[in-house]
Every structure is written in structure tokens, then in C-alpha cells.
PQR file with spaces between the fields and no chain letter, atoms N, CA, C, O and H, PARSE charges and radii, in Angstrom:
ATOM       1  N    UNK     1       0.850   -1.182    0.000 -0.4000 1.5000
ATOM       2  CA   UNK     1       0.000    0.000    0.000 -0.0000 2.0000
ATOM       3  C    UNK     1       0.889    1.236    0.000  0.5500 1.7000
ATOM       4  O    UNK     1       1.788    1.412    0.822 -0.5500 1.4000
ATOM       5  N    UNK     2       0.579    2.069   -0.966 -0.4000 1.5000
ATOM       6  CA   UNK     2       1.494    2.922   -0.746 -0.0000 2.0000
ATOM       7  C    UNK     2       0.421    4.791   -0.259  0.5500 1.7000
ATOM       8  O    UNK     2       0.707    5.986   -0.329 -0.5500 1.4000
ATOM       9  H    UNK     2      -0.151    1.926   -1.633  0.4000 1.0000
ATOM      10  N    UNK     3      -0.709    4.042    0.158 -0.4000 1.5000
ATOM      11  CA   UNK     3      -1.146    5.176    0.852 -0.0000 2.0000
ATOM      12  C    UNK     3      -0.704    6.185    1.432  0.5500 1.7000
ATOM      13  O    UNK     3      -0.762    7.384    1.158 -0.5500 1.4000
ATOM      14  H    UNK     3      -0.942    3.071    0.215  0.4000 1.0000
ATOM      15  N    UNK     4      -0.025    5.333    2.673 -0.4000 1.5000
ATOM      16  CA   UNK     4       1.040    6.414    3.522 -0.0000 2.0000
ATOM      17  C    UNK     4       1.974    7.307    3.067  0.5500 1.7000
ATOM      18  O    UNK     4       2.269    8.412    3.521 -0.5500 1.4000
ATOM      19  H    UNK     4       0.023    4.359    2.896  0.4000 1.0000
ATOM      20  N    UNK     5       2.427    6.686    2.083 -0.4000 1.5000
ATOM      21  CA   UNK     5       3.516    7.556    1.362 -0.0000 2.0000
ATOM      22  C    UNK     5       3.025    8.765    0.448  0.5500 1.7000
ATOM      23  O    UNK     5       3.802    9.627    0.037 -0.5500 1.4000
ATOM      24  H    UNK     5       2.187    5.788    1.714  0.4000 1.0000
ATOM      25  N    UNK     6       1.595    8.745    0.158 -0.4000 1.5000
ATOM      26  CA   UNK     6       1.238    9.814   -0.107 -0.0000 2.0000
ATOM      27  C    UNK     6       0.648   10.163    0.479  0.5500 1.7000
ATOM      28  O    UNK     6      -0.095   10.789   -0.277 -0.5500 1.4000
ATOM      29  H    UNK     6       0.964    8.045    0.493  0.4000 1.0000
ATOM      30  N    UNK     7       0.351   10.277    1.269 -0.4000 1.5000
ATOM      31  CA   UNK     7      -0.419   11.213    2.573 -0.0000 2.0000
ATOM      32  C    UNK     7       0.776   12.042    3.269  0.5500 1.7000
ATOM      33  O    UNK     7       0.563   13.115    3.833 -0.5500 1.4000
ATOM      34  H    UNK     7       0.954    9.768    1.883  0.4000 1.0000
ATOM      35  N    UNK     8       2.357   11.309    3.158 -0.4000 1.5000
ATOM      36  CA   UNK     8       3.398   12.210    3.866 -0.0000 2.0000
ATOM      37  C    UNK     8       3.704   12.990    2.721  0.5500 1.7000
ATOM      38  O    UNK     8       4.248   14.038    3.066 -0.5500 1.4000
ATOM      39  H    UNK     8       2.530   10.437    2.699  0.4000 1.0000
ATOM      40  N    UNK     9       3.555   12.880    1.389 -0.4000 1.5000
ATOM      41  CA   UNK     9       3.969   13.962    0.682 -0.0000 2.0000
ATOM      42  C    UNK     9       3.222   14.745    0.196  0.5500 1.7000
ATOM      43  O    UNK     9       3.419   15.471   -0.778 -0.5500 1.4000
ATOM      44  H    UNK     9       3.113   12.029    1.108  0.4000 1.0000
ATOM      45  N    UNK    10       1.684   14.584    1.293 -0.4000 1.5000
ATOM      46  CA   UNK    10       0.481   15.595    0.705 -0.0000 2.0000
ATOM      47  C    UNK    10       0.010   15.349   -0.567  0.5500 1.7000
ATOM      48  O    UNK    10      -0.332   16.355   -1.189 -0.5500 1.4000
ATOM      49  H    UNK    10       1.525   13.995    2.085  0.4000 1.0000
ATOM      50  N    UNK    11      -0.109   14.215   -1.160 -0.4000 1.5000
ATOM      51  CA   UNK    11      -0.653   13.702   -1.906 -0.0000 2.0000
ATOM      52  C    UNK    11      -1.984   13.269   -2.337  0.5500 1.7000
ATOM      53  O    UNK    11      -2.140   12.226   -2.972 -0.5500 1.4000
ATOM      54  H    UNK    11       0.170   13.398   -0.654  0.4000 1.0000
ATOM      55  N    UNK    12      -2.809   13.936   -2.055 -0.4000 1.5000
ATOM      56  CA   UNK    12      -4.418   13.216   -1.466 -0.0000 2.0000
ATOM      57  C    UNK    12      -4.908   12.158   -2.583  0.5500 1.7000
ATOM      58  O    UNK    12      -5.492   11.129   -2.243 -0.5500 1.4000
ATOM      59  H    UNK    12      -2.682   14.783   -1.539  0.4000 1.0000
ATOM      60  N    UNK    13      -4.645   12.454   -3.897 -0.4000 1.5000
ATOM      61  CA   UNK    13      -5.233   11.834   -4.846 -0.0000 2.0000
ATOM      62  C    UNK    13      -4.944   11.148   -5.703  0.5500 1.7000
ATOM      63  O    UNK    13      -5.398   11.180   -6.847 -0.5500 1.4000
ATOM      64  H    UNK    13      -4.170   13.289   -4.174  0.4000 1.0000
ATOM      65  N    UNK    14      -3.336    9.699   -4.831 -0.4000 1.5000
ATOM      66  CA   UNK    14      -2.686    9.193   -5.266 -0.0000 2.0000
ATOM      67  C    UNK    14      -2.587    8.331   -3.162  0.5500 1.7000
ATOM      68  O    UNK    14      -2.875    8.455   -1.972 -0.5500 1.4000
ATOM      69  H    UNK    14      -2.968    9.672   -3.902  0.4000 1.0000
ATOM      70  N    UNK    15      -1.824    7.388   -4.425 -0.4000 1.5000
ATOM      71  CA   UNK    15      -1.771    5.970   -3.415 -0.0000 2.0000
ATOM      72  C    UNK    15      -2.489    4.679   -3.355  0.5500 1.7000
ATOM      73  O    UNK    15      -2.107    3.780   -2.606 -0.5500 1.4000
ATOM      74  H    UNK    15      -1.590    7.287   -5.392  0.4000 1.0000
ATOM      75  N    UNK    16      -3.420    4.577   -4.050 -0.4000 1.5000
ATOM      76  CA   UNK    16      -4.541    3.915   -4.034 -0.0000 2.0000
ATOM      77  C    UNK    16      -5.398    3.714   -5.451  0.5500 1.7000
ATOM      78  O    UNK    16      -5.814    4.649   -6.137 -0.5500 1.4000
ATOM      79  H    UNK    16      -3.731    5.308   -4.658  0.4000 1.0000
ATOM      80  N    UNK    17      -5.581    2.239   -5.756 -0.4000 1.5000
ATOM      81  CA   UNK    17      -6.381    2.363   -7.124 -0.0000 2.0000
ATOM      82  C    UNK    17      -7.986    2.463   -6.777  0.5500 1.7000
ATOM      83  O    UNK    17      -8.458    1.701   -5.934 -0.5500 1.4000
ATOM      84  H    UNK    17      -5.244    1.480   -5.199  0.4000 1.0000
ATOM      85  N    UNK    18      -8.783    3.398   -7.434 -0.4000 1.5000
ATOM      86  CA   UNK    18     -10.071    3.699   -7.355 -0.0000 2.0000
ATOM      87  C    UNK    18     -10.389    4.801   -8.162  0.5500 1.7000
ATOM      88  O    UNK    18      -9.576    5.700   -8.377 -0.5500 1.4000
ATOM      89  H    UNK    18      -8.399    4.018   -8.119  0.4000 1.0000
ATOM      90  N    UNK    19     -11.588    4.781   -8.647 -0.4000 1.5000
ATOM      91  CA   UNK    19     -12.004    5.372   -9.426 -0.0000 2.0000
ATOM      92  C    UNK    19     -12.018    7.285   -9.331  0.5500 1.7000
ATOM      93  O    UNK    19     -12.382    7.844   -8.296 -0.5500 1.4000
ATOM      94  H    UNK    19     -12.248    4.050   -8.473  0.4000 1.0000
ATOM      95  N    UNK    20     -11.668    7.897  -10.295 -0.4000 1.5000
ATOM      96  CA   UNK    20     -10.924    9.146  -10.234 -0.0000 2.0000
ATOM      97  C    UNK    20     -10.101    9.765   -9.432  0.5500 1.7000
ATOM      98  O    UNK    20     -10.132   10.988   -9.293 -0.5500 1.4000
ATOM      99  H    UNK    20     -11.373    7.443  -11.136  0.4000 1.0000
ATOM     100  N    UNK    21      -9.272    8.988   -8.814 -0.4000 1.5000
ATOM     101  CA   UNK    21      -7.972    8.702   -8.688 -0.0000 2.0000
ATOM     102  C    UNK    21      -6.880    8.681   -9.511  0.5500 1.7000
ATOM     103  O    UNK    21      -6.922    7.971  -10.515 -0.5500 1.4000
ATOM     104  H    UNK    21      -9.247    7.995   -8.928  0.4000 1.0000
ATOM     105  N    UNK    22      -5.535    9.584   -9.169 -0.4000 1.5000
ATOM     106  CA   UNK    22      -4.096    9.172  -10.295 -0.0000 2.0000
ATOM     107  C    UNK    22      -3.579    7.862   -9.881  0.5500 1.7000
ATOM     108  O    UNK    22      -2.978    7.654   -8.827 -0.5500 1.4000
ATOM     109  H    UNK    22      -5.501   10.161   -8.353  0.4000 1.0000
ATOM     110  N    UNK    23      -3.807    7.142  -10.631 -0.4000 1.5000
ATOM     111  CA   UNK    23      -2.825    5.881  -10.021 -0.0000 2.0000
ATOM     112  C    UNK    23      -1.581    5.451  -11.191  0.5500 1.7000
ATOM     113  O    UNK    23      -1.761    5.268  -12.395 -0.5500 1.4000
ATOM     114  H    UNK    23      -4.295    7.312  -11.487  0.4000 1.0000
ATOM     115  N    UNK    24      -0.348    5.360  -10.470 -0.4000 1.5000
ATOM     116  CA   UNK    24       0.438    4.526  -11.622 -0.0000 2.0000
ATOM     117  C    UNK    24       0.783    3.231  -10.552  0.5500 1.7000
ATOM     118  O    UNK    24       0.588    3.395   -9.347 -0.5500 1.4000
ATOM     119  H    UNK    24      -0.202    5.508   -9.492  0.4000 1.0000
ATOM     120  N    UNK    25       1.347    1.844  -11.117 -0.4000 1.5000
ATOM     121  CA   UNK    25       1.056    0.551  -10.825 -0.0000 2.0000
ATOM     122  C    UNK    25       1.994   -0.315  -11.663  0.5500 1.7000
ATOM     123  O    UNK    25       1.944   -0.227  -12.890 -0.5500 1.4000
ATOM     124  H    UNK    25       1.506    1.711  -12.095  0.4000 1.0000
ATOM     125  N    UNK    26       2.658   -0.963  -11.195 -0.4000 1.5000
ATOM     126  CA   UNK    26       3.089   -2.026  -11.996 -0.0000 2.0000
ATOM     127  C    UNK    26       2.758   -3.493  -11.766  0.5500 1.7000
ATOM     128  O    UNK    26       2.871   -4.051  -10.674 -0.5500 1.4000
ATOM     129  H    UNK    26       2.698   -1.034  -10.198  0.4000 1.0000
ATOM     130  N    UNK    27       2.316   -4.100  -12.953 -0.4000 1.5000
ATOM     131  CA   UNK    27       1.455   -5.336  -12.765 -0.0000 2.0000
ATOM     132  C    UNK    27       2.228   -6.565  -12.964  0.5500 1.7000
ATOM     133  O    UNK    27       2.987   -6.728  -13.919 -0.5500 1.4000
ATOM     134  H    UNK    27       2.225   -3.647  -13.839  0.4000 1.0000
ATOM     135  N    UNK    28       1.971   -7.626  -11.824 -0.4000 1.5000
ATOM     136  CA   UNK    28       3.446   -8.848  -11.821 -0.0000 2.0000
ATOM     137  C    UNK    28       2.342   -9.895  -12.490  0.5500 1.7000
ATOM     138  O    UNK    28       1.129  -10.003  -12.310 -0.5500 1.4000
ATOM     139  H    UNK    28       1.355   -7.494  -11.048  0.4000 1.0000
ATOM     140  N    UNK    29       3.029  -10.433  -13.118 -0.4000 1.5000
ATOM     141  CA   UNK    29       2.848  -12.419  -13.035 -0.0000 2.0000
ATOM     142  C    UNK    29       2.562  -12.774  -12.111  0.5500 1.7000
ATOM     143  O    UNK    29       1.403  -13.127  -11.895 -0.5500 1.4000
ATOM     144  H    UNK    29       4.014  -10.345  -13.265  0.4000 1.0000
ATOM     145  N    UNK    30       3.449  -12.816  -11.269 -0.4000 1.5000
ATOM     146  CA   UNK    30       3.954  -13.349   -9.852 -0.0000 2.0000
ATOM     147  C    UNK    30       4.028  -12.626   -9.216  0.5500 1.7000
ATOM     148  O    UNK    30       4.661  -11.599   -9.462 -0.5500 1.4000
ATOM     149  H    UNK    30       4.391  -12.529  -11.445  0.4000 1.0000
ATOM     150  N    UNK    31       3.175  -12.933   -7.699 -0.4000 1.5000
ATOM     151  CA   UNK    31       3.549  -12.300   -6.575 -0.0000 2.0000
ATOM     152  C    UNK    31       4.300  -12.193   -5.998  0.5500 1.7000
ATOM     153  O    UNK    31       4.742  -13.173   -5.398 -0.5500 1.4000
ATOM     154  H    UNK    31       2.661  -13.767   -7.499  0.4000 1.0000
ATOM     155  N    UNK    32       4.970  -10.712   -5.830 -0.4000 1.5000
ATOM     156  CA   UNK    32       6.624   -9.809   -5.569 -0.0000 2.0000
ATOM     157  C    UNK    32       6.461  -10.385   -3.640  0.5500 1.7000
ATOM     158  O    UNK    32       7.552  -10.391   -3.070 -0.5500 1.4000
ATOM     159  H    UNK    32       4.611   -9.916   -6.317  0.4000 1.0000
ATOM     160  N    UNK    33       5.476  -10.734   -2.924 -0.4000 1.5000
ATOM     161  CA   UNK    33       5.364  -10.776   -1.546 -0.0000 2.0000
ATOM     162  C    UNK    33       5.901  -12.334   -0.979  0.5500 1.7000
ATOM     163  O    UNK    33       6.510  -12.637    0.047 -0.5500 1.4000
ATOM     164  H    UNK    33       4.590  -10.729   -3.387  0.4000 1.0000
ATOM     165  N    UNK    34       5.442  -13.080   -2.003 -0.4000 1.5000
ATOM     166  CA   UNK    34       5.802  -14.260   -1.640 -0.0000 2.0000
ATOM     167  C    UNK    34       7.080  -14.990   -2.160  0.5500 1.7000
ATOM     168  O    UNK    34       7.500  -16.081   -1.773 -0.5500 1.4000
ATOM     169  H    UNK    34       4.947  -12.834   -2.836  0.4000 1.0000
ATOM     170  N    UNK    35       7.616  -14.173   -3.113 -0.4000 1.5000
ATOM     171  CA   UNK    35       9.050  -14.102   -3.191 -0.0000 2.0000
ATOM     172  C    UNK    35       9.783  -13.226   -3.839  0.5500 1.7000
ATOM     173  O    UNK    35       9.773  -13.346   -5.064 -0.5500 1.4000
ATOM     174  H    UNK    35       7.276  -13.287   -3.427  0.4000 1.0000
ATOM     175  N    UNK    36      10.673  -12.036   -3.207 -0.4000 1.5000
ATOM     176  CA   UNK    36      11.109  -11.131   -4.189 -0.0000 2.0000
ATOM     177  C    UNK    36      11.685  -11.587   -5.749  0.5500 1.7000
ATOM     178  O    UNK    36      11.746  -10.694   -6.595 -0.5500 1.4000
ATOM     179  H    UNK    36      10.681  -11.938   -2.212  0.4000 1.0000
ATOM     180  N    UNK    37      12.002  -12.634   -6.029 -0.4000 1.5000
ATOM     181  CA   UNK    37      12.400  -13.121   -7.017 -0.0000 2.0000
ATOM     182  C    UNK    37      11.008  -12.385   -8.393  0.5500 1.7000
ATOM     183  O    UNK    37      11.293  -11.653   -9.341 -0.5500 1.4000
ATOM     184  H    UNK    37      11.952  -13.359   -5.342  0.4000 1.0000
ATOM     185  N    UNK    38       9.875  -12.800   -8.100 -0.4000 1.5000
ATOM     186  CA   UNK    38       8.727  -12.450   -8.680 -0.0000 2.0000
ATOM     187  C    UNK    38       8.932  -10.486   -8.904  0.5500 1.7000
ATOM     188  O    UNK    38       8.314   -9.824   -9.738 -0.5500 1.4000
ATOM     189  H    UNK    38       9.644  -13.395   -7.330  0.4000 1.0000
ATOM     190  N    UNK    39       9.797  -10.023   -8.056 -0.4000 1.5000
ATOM     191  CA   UNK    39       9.809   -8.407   -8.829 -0.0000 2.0000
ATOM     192  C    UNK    39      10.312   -8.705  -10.015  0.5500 1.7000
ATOM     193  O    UNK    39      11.071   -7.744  -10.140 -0.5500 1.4000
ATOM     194  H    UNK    39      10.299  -10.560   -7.378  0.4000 1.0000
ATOM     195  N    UNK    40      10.472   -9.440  -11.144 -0.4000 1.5000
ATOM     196  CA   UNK    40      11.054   -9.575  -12.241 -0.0000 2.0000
ATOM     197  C    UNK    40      10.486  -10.033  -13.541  0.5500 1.7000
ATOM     198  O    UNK    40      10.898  -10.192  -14.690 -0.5500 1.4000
ATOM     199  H    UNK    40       9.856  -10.221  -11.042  0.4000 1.0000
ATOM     200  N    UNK    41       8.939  -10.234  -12.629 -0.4000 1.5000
ATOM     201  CA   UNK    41       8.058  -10.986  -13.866 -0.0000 2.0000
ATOM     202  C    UNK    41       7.172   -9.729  -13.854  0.5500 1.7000
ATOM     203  O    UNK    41       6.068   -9.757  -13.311 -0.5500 1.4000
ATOM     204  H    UNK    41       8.605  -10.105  -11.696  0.4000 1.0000
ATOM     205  N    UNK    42       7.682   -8.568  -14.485 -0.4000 1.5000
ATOM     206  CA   UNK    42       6.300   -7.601  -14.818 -0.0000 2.0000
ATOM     207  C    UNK    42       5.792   -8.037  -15.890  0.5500 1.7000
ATOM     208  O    UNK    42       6.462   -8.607  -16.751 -0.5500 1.4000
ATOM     209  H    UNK    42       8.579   -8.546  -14.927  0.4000 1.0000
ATOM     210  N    UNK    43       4.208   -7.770  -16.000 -0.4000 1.5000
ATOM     211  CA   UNK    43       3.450   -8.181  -16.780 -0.0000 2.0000
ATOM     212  C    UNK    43       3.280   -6.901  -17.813  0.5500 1.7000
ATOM     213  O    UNK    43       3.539   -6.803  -19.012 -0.5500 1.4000
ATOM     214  H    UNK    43       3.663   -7.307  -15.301  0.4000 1.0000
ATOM     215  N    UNK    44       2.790   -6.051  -16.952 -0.4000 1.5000
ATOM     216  CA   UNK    44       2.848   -4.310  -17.587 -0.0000 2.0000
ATOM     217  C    UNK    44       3.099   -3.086  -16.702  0.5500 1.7000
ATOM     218  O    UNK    44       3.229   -3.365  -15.510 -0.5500 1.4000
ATOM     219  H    UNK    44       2.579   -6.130  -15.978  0.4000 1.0000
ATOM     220  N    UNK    45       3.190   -1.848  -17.011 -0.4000 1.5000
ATOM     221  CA   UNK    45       3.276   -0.325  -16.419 -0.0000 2.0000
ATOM     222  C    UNK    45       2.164    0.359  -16.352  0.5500 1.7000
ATOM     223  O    UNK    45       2.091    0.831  -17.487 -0.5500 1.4000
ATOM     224  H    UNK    45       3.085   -1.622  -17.979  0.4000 1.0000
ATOM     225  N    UNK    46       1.433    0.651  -15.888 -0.4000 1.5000
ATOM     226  CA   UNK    46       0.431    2.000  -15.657 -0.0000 2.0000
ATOM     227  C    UNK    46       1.033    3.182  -15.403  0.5500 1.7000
ATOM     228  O    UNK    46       1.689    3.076  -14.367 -0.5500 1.4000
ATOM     229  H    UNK    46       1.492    0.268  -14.967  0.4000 1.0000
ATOM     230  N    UNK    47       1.129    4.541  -16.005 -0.4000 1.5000
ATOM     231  CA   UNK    47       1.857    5.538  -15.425 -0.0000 2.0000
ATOM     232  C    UNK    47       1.875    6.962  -16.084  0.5500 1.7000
ATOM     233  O    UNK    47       2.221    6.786  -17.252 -0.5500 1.4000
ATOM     234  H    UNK    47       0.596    4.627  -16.847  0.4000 1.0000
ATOM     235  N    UNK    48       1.708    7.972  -15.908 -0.4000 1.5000
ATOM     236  CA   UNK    48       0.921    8.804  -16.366 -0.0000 2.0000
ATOM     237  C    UNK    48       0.218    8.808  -17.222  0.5500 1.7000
ATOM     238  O    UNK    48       0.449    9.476  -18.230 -0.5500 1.4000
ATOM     239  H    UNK    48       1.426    8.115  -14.959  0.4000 1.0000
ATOM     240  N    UNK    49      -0.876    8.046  -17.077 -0.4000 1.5000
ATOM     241  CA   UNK    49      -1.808    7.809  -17.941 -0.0000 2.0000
ATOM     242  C    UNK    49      -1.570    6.732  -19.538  0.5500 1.7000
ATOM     243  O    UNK    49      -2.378    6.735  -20.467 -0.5500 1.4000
ATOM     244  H    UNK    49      -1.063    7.503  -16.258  0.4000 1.0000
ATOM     245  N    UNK    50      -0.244    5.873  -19.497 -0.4000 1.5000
ATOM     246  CA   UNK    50       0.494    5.497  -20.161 -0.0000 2.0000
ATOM     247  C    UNK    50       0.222    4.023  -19.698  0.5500 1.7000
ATOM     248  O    UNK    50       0.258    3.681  -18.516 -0.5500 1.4000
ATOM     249  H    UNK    50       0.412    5.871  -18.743  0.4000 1.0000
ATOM     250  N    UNK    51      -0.032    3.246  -20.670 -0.4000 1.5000
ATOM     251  CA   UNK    51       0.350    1.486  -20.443 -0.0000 2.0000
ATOM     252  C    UNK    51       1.547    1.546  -21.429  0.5500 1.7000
ATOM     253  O    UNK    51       1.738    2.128  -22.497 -0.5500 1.4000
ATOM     254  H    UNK    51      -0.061    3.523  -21.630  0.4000 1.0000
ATOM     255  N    UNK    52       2.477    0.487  -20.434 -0.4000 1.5000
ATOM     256  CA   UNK    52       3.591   -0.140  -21.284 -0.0000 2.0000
ATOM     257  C    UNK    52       3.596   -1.611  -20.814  0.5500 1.7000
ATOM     258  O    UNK    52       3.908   -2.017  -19.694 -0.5500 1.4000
ATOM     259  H    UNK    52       2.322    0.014  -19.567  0.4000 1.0000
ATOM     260  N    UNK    53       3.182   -2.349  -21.902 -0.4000 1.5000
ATOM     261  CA   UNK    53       3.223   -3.770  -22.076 -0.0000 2.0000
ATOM     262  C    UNK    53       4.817   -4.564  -21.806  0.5500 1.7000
ATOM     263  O    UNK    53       5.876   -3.945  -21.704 -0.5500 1.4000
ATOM     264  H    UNK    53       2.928   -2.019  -22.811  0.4000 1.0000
ATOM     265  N    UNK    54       4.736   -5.366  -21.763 -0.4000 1.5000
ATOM     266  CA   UNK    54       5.906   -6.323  -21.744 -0.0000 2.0000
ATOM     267  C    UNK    54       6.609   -6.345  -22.717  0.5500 1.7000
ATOM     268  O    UNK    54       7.758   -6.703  -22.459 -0.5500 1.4000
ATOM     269  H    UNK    54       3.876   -5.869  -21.846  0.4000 1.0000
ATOM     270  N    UNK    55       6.332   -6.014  -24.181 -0.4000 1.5000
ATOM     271  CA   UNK    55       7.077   -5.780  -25.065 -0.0000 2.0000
ATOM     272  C    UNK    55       7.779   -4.876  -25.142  0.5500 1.7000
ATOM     273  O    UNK    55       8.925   -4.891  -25.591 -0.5500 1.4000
ATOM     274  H    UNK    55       5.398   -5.722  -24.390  0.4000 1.0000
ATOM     275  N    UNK    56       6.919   -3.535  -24.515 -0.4000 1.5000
ATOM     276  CA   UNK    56       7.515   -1.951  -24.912 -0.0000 2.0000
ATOM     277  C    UNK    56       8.354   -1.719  -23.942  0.5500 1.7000
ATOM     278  O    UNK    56       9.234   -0.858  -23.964 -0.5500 1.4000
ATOM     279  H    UNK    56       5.988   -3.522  -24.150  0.4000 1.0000
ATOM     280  N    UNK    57       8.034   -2.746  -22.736 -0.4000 1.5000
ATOM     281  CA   UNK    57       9.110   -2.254  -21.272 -0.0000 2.0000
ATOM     282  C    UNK    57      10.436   -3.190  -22.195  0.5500 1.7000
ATOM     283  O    UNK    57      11.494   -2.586  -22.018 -0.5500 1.4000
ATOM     284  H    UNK    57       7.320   -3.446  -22.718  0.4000 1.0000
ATOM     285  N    UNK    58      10.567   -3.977  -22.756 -0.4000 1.5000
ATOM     286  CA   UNK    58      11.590   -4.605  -23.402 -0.0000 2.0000
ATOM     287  C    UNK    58      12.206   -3.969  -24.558  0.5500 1.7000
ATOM     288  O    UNK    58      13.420   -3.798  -24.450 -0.5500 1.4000
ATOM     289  H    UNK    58       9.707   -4.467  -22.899  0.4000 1.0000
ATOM     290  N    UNK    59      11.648   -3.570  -25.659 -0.4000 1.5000
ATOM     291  CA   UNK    59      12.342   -2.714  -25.778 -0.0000 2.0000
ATOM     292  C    UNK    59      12.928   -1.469  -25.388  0.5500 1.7000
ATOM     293  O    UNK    59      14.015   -1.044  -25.781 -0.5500 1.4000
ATOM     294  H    UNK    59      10.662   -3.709  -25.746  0.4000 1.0000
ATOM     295  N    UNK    60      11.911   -0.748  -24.354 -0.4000 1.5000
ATOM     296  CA   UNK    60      12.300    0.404  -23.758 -0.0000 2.0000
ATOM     297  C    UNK    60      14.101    0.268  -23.491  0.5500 1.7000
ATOM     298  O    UNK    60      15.044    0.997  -23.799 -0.5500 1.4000
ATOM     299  H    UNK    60      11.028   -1.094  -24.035  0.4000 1.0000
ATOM     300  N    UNK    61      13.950   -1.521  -22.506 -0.4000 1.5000
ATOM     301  CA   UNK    61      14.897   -1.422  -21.871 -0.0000 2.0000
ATOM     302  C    UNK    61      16.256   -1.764  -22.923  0.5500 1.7000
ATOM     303  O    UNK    61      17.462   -1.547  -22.804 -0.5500 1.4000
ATOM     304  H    UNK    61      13.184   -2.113  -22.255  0.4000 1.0000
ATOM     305  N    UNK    62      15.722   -2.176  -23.610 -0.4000 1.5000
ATOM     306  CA   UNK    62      17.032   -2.324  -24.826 -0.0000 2.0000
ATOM     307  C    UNK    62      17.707   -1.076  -25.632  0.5500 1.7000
ATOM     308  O    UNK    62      18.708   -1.013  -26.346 -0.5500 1.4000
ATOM     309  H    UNK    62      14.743   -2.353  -23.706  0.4000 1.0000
ATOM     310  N    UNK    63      16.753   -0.121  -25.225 -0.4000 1.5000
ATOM     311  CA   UNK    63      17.542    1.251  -25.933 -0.0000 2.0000
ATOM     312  C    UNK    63      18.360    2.024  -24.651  0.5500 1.7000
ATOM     313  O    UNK    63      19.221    2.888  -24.822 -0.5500 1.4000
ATOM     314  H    UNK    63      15.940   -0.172  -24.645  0.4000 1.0000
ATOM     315  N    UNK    64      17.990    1.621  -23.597 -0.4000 1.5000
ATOM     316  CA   UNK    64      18.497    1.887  -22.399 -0.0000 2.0000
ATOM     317  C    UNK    64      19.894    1.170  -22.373  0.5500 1.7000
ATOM     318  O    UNK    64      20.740    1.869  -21.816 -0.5500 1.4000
ATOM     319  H    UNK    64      17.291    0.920  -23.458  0.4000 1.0000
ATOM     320  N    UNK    65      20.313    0.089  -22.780 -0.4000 1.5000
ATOM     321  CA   UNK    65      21.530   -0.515  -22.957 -0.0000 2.0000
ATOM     322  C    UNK    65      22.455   -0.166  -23.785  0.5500 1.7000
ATOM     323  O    UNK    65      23.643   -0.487  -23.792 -0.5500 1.4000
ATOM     324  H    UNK    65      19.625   -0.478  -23.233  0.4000 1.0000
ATOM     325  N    UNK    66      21.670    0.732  -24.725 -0.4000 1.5000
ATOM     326  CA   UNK    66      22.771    1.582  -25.896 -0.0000 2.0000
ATOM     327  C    UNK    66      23.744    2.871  -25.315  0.5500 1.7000
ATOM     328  O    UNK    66      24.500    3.468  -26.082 -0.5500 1.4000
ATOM     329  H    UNK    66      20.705    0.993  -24.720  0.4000 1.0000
């Protein structure tokens, strides 16, 4: 939950997914709780108003290596 963390940075309308709400989110395969290993299977990005699929985070990250 990352509520708290926007409530300390005065955030009111972020932290939380719900309807007219800002939310950005990253979506796993696998649950990151039951083993950090699973932070590695993103599925996709939510983020300013932006989806990035598994493809585009792959290439993203391949121009990032240049």
C-alpha cells in the first residue's frame, strides 16, 4: 500500500487504485510478496496515464543498454 507515502507527501489523490484517482502501478505475473524473485516478472506499467506492455518495457529497456 502505498497510501502512507502519499499522505506524507500531501498527496491526497494518489496511493490507491479507485475510481478518479491518479494511479500509476506495476502489474506482476507473480507475486513480488511471496518471493522477491517475482519483482522480475512484470506483466505491464500504468503511469501517467500510459500502459507499457511487456514488449515496450523490453524494448524500452534495450535502448536503455545503448
Amino acid at each position: 500500500e502505498t497510501l502512507n507515502a502519499a499522505e506524507w507527501v500531501d498527496e491526497k489523490n494518489k496511493g490507491f487504485i479507485k475510481e478518479g484517482v491518479n494511479a500509476d502501478f506495476v502489474l506482476y505475473k507473480k507475486n513480488p510478496l511471496t518471493d522477491l524473485d517475482n519483482l522480475k516478472t512484470i506483466k505491464g506499467i500504468y503511469f501517467n496515464h500510459n500502459w507499457l506492455n511487456e514488449r515496450e518495457i523490453g524494448n524500452n529497456l534495450k535502448k536503455l543498454e545503448q
